[in-house]
C-alpha positions in Angstrom: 73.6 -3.6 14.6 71.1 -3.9 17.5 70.7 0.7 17.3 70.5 0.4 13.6 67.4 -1.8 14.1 66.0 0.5 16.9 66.3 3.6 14.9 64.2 1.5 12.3 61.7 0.6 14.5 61.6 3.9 15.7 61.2 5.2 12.7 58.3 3.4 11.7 56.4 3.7 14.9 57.0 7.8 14.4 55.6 7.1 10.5 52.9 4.8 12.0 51.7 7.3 14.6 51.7 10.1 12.2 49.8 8.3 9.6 47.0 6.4 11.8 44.9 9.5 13.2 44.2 10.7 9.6 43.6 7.3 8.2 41.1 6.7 11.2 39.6 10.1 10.7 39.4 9.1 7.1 37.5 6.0 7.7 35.2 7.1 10.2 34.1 10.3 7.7 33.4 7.8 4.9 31.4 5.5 7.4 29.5 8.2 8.1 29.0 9.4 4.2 28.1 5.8 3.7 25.7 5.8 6.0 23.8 8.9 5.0 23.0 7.3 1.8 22.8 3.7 2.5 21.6 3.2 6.0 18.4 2.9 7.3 17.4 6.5 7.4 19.8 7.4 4.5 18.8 8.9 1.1 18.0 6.1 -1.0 15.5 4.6 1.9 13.6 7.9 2.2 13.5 7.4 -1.6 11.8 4.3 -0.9 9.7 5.5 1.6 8.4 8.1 -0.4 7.2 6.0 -3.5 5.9 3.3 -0.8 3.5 6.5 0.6 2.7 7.7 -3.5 1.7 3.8 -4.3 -0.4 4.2 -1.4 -2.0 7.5 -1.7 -2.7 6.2 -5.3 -4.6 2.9 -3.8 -6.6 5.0 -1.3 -7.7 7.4 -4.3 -9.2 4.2 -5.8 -10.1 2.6 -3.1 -12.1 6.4 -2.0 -13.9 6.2 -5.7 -15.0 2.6 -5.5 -16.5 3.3 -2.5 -18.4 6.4 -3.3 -19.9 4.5 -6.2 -21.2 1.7 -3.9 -22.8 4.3 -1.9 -24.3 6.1 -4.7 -25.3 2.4 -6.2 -26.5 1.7 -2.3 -28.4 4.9 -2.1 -30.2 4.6 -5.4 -31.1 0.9 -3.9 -32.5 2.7 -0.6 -35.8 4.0 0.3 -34.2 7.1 1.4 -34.1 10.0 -1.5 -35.5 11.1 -4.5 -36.5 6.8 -4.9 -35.0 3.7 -6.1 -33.5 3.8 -9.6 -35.3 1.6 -12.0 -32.7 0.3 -13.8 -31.3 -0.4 -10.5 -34.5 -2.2 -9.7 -34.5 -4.5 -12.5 -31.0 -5.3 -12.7 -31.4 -6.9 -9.0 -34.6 -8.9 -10.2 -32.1 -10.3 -12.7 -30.0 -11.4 -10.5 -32.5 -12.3 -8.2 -34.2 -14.1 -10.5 -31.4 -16.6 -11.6 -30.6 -17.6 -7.9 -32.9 -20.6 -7.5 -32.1 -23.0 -5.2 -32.7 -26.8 -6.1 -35.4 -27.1 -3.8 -37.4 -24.5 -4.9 -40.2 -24.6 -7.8 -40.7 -21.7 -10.5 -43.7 -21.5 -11.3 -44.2 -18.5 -14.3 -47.4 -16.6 -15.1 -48.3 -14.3 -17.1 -48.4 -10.1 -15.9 -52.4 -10.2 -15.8 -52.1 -13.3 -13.4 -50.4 -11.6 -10.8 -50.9 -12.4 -7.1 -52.3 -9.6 -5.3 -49.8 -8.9 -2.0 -51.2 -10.5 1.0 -52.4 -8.1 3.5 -51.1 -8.1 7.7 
């Protein structure tokens, strides 16, 4: 009785050792499939990556236009060049012109009443 359970066991350490290497072999190729497209440098994170940059390049095209507009509003403001813009000019007095503080006084006139500038 004692053979007939050693040939068994024989049998299935021969059928084990036959069968591990390929299942090993198996597993490591699929860790490493698995890994191309779902690890950190895989396929879906360069995916990623690459909308993250395209958001970004997209942000720094707005961001460039915004800020050649404030320094085309900033030159027309300028003394430098062709002169200030008047529409410029008097949409600053506006907004100059509504910032009083509560200590100050207003004190209107009419365009003939001017002050003539005082002189250094």
């Amino acid at each position: 009785m004692q053979a007939f359970f050693s040939k068994i066991l024989h049998g299935l350490k021969r059928a084990a050792w036959a069968v591990l290497p390929p299942i090993a072999l198996a597993s490591l190729c699929a860790g490493i499939v698995w890994n191309t497209i779902h690890g950190d440098r895989g396929s879906l994170a360069q995916e990623r990556v690459r909308a993250t940059i395209e958001e970004r390049q997209t942000r720094l095209a707005q961001l460039n236009l915004e800020l050649r507009e404030l320094n085309e509003r900033n030159a027309m403001m300028g003394d430098s060049g062709p002169g200030p813009d008047r529409d410029m000019l008097d949409e600053r007095a506006r907004q100059l012109g509504l910032q009083v503080g509560r200590d100050e006084l207003v004190f209107p006139y009419e365009p003939s009443q001017r002050l003539a500038p005082a002189e250094r």
